[in-house]
N, C-alpha and C positions, 0 to 999 in steps of 0.2 A: 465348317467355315466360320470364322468370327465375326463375329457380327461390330460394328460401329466402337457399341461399350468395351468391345475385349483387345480394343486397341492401341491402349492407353501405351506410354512408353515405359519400357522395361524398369523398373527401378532396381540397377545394379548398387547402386549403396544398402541394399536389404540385403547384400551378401554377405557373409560373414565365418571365419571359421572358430570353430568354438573349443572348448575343455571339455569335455565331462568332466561326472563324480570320479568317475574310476583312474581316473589321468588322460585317458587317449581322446582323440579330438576326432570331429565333426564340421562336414560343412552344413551352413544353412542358408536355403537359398530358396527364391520362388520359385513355384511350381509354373512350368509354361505348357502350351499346347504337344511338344514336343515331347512330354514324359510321360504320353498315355501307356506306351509298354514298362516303363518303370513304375507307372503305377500299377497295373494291373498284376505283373511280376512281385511288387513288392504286396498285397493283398493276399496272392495267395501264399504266402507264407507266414500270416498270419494266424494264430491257433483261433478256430469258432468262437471261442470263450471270449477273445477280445474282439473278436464282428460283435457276437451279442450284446458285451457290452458298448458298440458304438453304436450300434441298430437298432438295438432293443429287440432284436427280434433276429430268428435264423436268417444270416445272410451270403451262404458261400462264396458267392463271384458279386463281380461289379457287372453292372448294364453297358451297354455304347453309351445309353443315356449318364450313366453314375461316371464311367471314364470323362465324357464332353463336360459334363458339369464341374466333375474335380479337378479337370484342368484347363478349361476357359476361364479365364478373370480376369476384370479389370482394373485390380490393382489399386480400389478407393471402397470400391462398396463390397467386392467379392475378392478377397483375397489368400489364397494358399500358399505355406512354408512348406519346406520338407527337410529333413535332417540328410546328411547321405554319408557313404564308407567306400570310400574304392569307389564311386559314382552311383551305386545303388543307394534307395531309397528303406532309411531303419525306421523313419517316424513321419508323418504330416497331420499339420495343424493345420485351419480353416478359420475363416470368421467370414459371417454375412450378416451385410445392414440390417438391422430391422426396425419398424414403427412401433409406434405405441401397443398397435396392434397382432406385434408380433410378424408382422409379412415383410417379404421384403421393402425394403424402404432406401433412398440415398438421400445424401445430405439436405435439411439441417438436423436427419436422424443421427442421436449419436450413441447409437447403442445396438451391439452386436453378439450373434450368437456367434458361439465358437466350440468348437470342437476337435480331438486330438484321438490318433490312432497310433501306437507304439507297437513295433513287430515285438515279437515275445523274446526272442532272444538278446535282445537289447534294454528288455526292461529293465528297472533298476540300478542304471546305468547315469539319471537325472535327466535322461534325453528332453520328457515333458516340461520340465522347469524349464529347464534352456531355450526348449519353444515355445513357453509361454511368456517369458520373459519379451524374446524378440517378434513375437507378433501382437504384444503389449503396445512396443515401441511403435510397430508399425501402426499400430489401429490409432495412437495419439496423433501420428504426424499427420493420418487421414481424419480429425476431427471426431472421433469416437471417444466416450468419455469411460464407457462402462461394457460391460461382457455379462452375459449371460448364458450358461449353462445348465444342462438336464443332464442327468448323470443317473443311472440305477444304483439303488442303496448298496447291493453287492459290489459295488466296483472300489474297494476302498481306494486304491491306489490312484486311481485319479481325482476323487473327493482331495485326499490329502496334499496332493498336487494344488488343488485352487486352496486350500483351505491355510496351506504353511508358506503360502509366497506372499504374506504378510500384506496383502491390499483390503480395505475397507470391505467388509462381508456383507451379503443379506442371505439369509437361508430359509429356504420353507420345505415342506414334504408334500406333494399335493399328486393323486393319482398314480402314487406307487416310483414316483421321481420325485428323486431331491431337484429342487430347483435352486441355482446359487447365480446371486448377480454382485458381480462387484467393481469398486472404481477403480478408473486406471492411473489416477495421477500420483506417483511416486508417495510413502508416506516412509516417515522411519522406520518404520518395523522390514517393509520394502524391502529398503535400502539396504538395511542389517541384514535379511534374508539372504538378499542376491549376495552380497561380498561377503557372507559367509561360505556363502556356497564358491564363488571364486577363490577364495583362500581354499577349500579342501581340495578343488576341484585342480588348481594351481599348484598346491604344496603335493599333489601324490602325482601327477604329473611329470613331475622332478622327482619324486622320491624312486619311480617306476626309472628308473637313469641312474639313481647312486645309489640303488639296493637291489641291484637283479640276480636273480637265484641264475642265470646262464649268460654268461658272455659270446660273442664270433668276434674276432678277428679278422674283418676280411682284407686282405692284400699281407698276410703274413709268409713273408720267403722261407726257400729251407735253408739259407746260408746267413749268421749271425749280420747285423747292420740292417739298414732300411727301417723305413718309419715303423711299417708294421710288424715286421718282425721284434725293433725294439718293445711297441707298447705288447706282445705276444710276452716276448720275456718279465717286461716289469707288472705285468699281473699274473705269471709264472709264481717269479722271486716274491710278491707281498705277501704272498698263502690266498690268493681267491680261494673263497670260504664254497661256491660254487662249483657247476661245470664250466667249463672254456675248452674251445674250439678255435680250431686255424684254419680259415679258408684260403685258398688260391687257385683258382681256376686252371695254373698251368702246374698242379702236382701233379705227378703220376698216377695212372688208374690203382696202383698197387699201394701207395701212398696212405697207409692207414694212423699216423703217430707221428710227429713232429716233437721230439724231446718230449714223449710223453704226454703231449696233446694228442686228442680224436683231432687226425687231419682229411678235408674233406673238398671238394672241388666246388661247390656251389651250397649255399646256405639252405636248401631244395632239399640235400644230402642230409641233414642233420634229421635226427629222428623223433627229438626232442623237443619242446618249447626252447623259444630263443627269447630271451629279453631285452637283452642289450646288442647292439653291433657294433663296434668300432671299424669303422670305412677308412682303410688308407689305400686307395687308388687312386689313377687319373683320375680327373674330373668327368672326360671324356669316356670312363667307366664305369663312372659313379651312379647315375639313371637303371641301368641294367643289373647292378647292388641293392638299389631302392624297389626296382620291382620284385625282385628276389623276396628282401623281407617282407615286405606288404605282403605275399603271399604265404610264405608263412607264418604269420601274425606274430613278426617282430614288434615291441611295444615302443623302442627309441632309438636311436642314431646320435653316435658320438662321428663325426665327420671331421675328421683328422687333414682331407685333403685342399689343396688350395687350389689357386685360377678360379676364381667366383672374384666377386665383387669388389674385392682388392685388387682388380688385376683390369679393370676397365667394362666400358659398358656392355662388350660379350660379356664380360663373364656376370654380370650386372644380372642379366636375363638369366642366363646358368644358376644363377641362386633362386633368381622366382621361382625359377621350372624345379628346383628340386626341391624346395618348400611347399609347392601346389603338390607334388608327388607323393612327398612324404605322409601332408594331412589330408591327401586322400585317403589313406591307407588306415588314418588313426594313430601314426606315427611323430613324435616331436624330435626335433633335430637340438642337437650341441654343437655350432659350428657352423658353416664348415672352416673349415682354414684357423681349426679350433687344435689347442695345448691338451684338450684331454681333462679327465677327473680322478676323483680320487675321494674315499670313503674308507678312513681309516678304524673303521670300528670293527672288535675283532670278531662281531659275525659278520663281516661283509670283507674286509680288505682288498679291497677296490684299486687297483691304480692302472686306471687306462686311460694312464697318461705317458707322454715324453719325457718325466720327473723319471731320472735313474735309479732314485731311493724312496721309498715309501717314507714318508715324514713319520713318526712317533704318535699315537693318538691324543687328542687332546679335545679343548671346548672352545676355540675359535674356526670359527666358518670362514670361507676367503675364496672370494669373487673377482678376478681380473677379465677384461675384455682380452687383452693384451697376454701372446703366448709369453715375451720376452718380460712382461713387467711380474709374469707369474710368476715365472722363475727366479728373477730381483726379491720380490715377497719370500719364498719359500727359501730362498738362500738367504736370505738378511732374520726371519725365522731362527733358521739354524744356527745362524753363527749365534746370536742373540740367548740364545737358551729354551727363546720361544718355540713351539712346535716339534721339540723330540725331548724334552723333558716335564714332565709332571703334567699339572694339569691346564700346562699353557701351549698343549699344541696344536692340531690341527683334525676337525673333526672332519670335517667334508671342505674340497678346492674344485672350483668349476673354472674352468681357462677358456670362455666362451668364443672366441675368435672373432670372425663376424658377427656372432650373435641373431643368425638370420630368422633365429624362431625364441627357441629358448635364450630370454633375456635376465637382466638383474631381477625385475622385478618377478619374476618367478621362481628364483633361486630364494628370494628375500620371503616369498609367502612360505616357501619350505622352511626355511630356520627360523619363522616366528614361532613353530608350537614343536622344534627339533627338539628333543629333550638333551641331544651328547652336545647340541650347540648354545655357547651361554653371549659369546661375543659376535658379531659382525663386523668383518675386516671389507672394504670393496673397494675396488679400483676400478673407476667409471671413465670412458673416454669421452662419453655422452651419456645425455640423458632422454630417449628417443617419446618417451613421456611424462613429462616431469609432473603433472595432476595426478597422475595413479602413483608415479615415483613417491611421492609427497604425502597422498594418503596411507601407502603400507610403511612407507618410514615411520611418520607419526605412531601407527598402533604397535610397529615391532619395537620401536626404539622405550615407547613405553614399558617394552616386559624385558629388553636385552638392550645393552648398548650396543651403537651401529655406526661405526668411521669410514667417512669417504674421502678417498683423493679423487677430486671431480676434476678432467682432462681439459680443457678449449675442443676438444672435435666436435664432428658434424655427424648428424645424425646417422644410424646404422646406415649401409649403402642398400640399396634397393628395398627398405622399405616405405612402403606409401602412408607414410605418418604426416601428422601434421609441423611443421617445423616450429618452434617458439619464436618470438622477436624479443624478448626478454635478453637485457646484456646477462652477460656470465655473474657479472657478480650479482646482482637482484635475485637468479637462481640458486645462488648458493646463499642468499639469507632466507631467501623460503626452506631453502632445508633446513637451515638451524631451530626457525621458527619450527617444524617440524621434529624436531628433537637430534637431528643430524648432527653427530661431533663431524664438523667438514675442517681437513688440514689439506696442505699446501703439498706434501710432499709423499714418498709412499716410507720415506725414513721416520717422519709424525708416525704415518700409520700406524707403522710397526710400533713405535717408541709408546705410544696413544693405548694401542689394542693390548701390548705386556701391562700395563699400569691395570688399565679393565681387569684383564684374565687375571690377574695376577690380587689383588687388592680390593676391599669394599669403595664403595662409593665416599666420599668425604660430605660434611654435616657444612660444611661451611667454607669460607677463603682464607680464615687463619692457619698460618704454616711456622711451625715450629723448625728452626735451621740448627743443625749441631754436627761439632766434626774435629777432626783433629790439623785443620790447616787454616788460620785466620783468613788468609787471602782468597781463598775458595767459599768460605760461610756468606764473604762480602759479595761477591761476585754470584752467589747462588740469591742472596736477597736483592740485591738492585735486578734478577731476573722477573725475581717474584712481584716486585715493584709494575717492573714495564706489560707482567703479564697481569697487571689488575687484581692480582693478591695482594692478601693484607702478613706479609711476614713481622712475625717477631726477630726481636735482637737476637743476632748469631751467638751459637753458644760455642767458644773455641775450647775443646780439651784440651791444646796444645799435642806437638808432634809425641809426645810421650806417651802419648795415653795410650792404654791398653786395652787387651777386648772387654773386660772386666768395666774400664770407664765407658766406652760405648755401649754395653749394657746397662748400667747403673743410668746413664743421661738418657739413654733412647725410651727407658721405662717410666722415669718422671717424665717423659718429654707427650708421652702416649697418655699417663695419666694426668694429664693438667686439662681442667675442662676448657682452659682459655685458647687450644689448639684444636683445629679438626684434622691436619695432616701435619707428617714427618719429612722431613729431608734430611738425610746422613750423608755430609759428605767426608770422605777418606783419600789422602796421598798415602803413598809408599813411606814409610816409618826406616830409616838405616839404625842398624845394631844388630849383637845376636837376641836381644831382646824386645826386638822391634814384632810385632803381632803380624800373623800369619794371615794368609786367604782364609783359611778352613776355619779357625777360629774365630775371627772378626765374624764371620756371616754366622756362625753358628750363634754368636755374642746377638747378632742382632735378631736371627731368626726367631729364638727361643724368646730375646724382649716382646717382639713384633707377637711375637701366638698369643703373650699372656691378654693385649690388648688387640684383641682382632676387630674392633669396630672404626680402626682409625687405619686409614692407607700411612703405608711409608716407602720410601723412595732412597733410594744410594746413589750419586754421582761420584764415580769412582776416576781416580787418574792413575795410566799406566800401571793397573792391578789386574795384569792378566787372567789370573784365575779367581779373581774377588765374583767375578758373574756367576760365573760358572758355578762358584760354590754355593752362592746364594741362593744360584734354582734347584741345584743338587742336596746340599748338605743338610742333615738333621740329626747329625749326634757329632760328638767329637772323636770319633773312633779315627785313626787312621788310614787314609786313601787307600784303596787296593791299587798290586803297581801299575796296571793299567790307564785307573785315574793319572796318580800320581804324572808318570808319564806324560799323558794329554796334558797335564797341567803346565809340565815344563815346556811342551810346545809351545801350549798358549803365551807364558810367558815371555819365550826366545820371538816371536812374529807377532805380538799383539793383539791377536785377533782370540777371544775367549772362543773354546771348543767346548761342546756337549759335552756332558758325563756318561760313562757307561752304561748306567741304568738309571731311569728317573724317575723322581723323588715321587714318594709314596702319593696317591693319592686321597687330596686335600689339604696336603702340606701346606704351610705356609710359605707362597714363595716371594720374594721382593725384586722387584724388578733392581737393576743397575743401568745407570748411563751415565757414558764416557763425558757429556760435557754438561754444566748448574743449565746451562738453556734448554737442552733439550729435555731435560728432566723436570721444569717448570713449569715448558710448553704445555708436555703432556697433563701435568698436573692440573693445570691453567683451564685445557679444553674439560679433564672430566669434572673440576669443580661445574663449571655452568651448564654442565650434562646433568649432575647433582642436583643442581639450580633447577634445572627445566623438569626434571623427573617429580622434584615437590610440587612445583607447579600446576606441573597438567592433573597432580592425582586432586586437585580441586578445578575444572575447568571452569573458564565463567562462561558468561549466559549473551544471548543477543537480546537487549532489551525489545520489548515492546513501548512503543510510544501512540497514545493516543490519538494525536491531530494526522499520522499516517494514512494518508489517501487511497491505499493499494490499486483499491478498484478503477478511481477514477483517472490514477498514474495509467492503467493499463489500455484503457479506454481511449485518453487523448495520445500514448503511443500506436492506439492501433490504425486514428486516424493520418497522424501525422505519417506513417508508414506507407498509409495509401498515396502518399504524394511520389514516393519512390525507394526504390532497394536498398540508398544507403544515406543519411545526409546529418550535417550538422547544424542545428538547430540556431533559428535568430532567435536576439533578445527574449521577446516576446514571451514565445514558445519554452526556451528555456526558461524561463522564471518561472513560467505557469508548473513547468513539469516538477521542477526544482521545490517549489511550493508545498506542493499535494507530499512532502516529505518532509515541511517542517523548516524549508531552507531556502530563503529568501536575500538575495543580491542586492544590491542596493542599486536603484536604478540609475543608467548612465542615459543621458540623453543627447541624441544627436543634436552636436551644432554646424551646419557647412557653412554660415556667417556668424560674423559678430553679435549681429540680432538676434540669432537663436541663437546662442551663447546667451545674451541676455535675458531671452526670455523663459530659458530654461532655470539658469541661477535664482529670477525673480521666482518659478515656481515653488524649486524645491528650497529656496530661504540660505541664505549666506551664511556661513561662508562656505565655500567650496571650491571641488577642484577641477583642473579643466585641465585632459590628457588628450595625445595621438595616440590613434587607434590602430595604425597603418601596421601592418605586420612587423615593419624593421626598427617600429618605436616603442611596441607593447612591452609595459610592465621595464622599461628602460629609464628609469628618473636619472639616470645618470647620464643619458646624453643629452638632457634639458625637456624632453617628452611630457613632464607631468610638474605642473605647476600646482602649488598646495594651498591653501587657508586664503583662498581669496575675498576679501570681507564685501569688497563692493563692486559694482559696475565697472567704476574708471580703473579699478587692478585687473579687473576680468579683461576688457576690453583691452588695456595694457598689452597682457600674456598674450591672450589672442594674435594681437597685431607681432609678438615678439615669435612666436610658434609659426608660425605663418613665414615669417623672414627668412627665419631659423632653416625650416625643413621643407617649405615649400607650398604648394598652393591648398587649400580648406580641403580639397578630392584625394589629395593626394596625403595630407599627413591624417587624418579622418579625428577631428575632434572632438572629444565629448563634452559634457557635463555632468559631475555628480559631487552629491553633498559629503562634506568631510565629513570621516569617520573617526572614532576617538582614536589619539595615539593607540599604538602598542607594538607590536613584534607582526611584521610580514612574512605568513609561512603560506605555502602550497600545498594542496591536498588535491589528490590524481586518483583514476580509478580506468584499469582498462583490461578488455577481454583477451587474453592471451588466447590463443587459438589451438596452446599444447599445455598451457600453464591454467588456463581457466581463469578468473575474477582477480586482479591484484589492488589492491591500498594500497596509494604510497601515500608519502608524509614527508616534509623537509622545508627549510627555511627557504624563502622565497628571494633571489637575485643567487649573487657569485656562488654561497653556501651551495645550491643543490645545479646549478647552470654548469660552474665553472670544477667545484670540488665533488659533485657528485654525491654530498651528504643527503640522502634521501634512504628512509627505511620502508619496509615493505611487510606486508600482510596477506596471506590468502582471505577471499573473501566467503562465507561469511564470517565478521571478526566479531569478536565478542568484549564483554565489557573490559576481559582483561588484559587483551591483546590491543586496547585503543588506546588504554593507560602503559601498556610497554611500549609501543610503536612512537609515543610522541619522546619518550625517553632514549631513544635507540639512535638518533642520531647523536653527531658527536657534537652538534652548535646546541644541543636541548638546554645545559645551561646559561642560554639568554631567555628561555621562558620561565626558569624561577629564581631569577631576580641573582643575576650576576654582576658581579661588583658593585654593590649596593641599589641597583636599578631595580624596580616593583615590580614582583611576580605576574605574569598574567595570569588570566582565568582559563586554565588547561582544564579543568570539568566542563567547561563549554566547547571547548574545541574536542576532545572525547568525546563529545555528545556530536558535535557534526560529522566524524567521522565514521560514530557507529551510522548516524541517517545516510551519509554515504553510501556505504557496506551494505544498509537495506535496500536502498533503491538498485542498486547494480545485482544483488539477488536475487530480488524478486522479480526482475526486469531483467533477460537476458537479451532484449532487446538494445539496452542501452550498453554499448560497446566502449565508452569511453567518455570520462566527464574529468573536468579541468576549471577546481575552484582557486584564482588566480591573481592579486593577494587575498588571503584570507588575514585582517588586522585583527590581532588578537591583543584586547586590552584588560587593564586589569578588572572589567566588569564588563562583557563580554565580547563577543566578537563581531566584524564585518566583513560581509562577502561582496568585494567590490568587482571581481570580474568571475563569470562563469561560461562555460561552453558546454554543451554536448553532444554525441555522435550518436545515432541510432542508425543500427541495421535489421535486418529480418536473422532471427536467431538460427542456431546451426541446425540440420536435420535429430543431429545425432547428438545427445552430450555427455557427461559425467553420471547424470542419470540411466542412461541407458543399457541396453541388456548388455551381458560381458561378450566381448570376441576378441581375439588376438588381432595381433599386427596384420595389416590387410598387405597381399604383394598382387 
């Protein structure tokens, strides 16, 4: 029976499902009174060797007393995790308070022993990291600062366990036990630890899905059609480098082979390991598929079928339950209501997907949520040249559907360290959390480029995430800031991701224009114009010119230091000595190799086959007829066709587009890809500043907290908090008469201003709210009486007093806790500029020195702070400096949810903080910091 202590309420947020090292997944969860037979069951299945080393001593079985003990807790001072697989128990961890003295002890002790038992066949697995991470978290949230463990020097693998999860060490030897204690408060090395361990643990996950040595097919017919019989054929026809198998419950008992496939009636049947399944059955089937593999340690699930979560709140639940299913088992799902994959590398050739043709191999990755937007991608691909020629196709395609488990951000840890993947292509319909979105963009987009078409939708359906309140666009500047090329369309994409794959990075925004049609060079540089490029003077050949002159121009044009990129543009030449497809690209290709450190670009008009030859051609030999052929296709319909065979790889290839805009866009997004890539390889620093209070910030939040759950801060309070960080308001002082109006003015010394405070006046000078430079009594007294007429009684318009601040430029400075987004900075001019137009820029927090000097440049009014049309520059290093003390305080303070410095006057010697607020709450249980778990359903 439990006693009082062990009655503590359940803490179901300690739930979690997790990754391992090896890819397959794990629940973890507290241990309750109800798993003394899964404990005891899971004991004896551990080898003596790992009792001894938990016990120090031989310990076969567990006591009543050892069961009652390991699984009574109450969940503060006595707390037990357990890893589980299919509902059994592979690992438990433990921690108990202790005193000074080592005994047990509860709070204000904060420091606890802990201890971890791993079944043997599970070792090596990372299971212990993973639960030592989330019983880290839990011992913080219960006031524990520190862990202490005894460990035998033979036990290396749990030494290395406490010793590589990078927390603050002490170690001693004493009595034939290492004794090791260390702190628990997050430190970098941590940090780096655990999301290293996420990345491997995330990338082979996926990798265990688009590299499997065995395929099933379950719901494959014996009669051509049907979903699964297609995906059965189109990983027939790619050459699976593998086994593959056809399941279907209603073959015949005699039914041995299906075109050549092992055919078999239940996945039970197979004799072999299975790696992969592709499920296309009813939904109302699909359960009874899932227990199948779970049993025989299928490793993933591509789930082809629909009615899940697209189809309303039944099927809403029909997705939990087969997520809860799946990672029972250790299983991660693709889908369901998913397009399928595909891994075109030729020891794997992969296509279990809906895709009829295997795309061509190549070094762009390509992520849609969306089955219909995959196929737009991989058809707009084709035509293009991209993805079945050379070395711009297509390495790995995830068509994730719902995305009920396996999401972007997992596909995205896979092709950060994919060696066949150099580009990232994604079509996002959401962003179900855009704080991890943001941190693996940041580190992938630093070694590969990474283009998103980011949707308007709403978060995956049934999972229990947190939603953002962030508008769409403020998310799509934190990805930029994040190194994210984000375009508007999935035609950028394409247009974007061929320039990547296709061409080096450019040094800079000068673009050299040259071609044989004056009216297109003009129209290609006012592109260049509107897209923020610096083009040079168009160079026209005139319609004459040869390939001959487009070689000779495009090679001065490559060696001139005063250009970092090309643009060639080419119409249609009439005569019979008018220059060919094959020859112009060969013209250009062979210029474009001598100088391969400078991108170049073609916008071609109505030259069918000019694409095609550019990704294809590298000698002048003549088409074989088959080219030839496609060519004349291309020509009669428009639409440029692949070539037969593509182009060597590492060729040089040049992309082409049909319009100067779309070919500028693209240019346009990778120059400031370019931009951002020299940038971050020097990142700046968050200063430190001396007169910063940390401690005693932490202290007057933790009283003012005690007053209640959530509140926004008076006066007072605020300036004090405000203070301890360096950031001082200029005081406004209540007037509800003319008298205190007066006696306020007389304190703080004339002249000053006297504003309505009333919500529907604030920061309003333009409805008459804020009267300025009052020198004396009889103007104060004046305004008052005129304020008062105006908007109504002293209660109602709420008046203040404060001293006038030096001219300058009224801007705003915001900071608030996104609850999916985490810590944001904004910045933007203060009235219509950021109310009415929306010009305000944004920053993850914490910002650094060089991100506070981009941020105040990023909006598009920034030329009124240095001194436009002849007006005196303010002091922008002062206001840089308030927004890094911003960025500290809301770091260091997760307490403080939201602050609003309201104008902030920036003069040309320094600044004034004439209105400020802020909100404190009790911070989240859980945060950024925290051990890793997947999407909770």
């Amino acid at each position: 029976m439990q006693s009082a202590s062990d009655r503590h309420e359940y803490p179901a947020h300690w739930e979690a499902d997790v990754v391992l090292r090896d890819g397959g997944t794990a629940r973890i969860r507290p241990i309750t009174v109800d798993d003394a037979e899964r404990l005891v069951s899971f004991y004896e299945q551990v080898s003596d060797e790992s009792k001894y080393y938990r016990f120090f001593a031989p310990y076969p079985r567990l006591s009543a007393k050892d069961v009652h003990r390991f699984t009574h807790h109450d969940f503060v001072d006595r707390v037990g995790l357990a890893a589980t697989v299919g509902g059994e128990f592979i690992a438990t961890v433990r921690y108990d308070r202790i005193g000074a003295d080592g005994m047990a002890a509860s709070a204000p002790a904060d420091e606890a022993e802990v201890a971890f038992l791993v079944q043997d066949a599970h070792q090596g697995r990372g299971v212990a990291s993973t639960l030592l991470e989330h019983i880290a978290a839990v011992a913080r949230e219960r006031g524990i600062r520190r862990f202490a463990a005894e460990v035998l020097p033979a036990n290396n693998k749990m030494i290395k366990v406490f010793t590589d999860a990078g927390y603050t060490q002490k170690r001693s030897f004493e009595d034939g036990v290492v004794h090791l204690e260390f702190g628990l408060e997050p430190t970098e090395r941590s940090l780096a630890v655990q999301r290293a361990r996420e990345q491997r643990a995330e990338a082979h996950s996926v990798r265990r899905l688009l590299v499997p040595g065995s395929v099933a097919v379950v719901g494959a017919g014996r009669t051509a059609g049907g979903v699964g019989r297609s995906v059965l054929d189109n990983l027939r026809e790619a050459g699976f480098t593998g086994s593959l198998h056809a399941v279907n419950k209603a073959f015949p008992e005699d039914l041995k082979h299906l075109d050549g496939v092992p055919a078999h009636r239940s996945v039970r049947e197979i004799a072999e390991p299975v790696d992969l399944v592709v499920v296309a059955v009813p939904a109302d089937h699909v359960p009874e598929v899932v227990t199948e593999c779970g049993e025989h340690g299928v490793q993933g699930l591509v789930v082809l079928s629909a009615g899940y979560a697209e189809s309303g709140p039944e099927g809403r639940e029909r997705q939990r339950a087969l997520v809860r299913q799946a990672r029972a088992y250790g299983m991660r799902i693709i889908g369901p209501n998913a397009f399928g994959v595909v891994n075109t590398s030729p020891q794997v050739r992969l296509n279990a997907s809906l895709a009829p043709e295997m795309p061509r191999p190549g070094r762009i990755g390509l992520f849609a949520q969306s089955g219909a937007i995959g196929i737009a991608l991989l058809s707009r691909l084709h035509r293009r040249g991209g993805g079945v020629t050379g070395v711009t196709g297509v390495s790995t395609f995830v068509a994730s559907g719902n995305r009920a488990d396996v999401s972007g951000n997992d596909v995205l840890q896979y092709w950060y360290d994919d060696p066949d993947t150099d580009v990232v292509l994604m079509y996002l319909e959401s962003i179900g959390n855009p704080r991890k979105f943001t941190r693996l963009a940041r580190r992938t987009a630093a070694a590969k480029p990474l283009v998103v078409v980011q949707g308007a939708g709403s978060a995956p359906q049934g999972h229990a995430v947190r939603a953002t309140r962030l508008p769409h666009a403020t998310v799509s500047a934190l990805l930029r800031q994040a190194g994210v090329i984000r375009v508007d369309t999935i035609t950028e994409l394409v247009d974007t991701g061929l320039l990547l794959a296709r061409q080096p990075l450019p040094t800079g925004a000068r673009v050299a224009i040259l071609g044989n049609s004056e009216s297109l060079g003009l129209l290609t540089y006012d592109a260049c114009l509107a897209e923020g490029l610096r083009p040079l003077p168009p160079l026209d050949l005139t319609t004459e010119a040869t390939a001959e002159d487009f070689h000779a121009a495009l090679a001065r044009a490559l060696g001139d230091a005063s250009c970092d990129a090309v643009v060639v543009t080419a119409i249609p030449a009439i005569g019979e000595a008018s220059t060919g497809d094959a020859a112009l690209a060969e013209a250009l290709r062979s210029a474009a190799a001598a100088a391969p450190a400078k991108p170049v670009l073609v916008v071609h008009v109505e030259l069918g086959g000019l694409a095609a030859a550019l990704s294809a051609a590298t000698s002048t030999a003549p088409p074989r007829p088959e080219a030839a052929a496609r060519a004349r296709a291309a020509a009669e319909d428009g639409v440029p066709r692949p070539p037969a065979a593509a182009a060597p790889e590492g060729a040089h290839l040049i992309p082409a587009y049909p319009a100067a805009e779309r070919a500028v866009r693209a240019l346009a997004e990778v120059v400031k890809y370019a931009q951002w890539r020299r940038e971050v390889a020097e990142p700046g620093r968050v200063p430190e500043y001396d007169d910063i209070d940390e401690k005693g910030a932490a202290r007057l939040i933790e009283g003012l907290l005690a007053r209640g759950q959530g509140l926004t801060l008076g006066t007072d309070d605020t300036c004090e908090l405000l203070g301890r960080y360096g950031i001082h308001p200029r005081r406004a002082i209540p007037a509800p008469t003319p008298d205190d109006a007066a006696a306020a003015a007389a304190a703080l010394g004339y002249p000053v201003a006297l504003k309505a405070t009333a919500p529907h006046l604030r920061h309003r000078a333009d409805l008459g709210g804020v009267r300025l430079d009052l020198a004396d009594e009889e103007q104060l007294r004046r305004s008052y009486a005129e304020l008062t007429e105006m908007f109504g009684k002293p209660e109602e318009v709420r008046p203040v007093v404060q001293a006038m601040a030096p001219r300058g430029v009224d801007t705003v400075v915001r900071a608030v806790i996104d609850p999916a987004a985490g810590a944001v900075l904004s910045f933007g001019l203060a009235g219509a500029a950021s109310q009415l137009l929306g010009d305000m820029a944004h920053r993850l927090v914490p910002v650094t020195d060089r991100d506070a000097t981009s941020l105040i440049r990023s909006i598009r009014t920034a030329p009124l702070l240095f001194g436009w049309r002849g007006s005196t520059p303010v002091d922008t290093p002062a206001l840089e400096e308030l927004l890094l003390r911003v960025s500290r305080l809301v770091d260091d303070h997760p307490e403080v949810v939201a602050v609003t410095l309201e104008p902030v006057v920036v003069a040309p010697q320094g600044l004034s903080v004439l209105g400020a607020s802020v909100r404190l709450a009790p911070p989240p249980a859980r945060d950024d910091l925290g051990p890793r778990t997947l999407p909770a359903y």
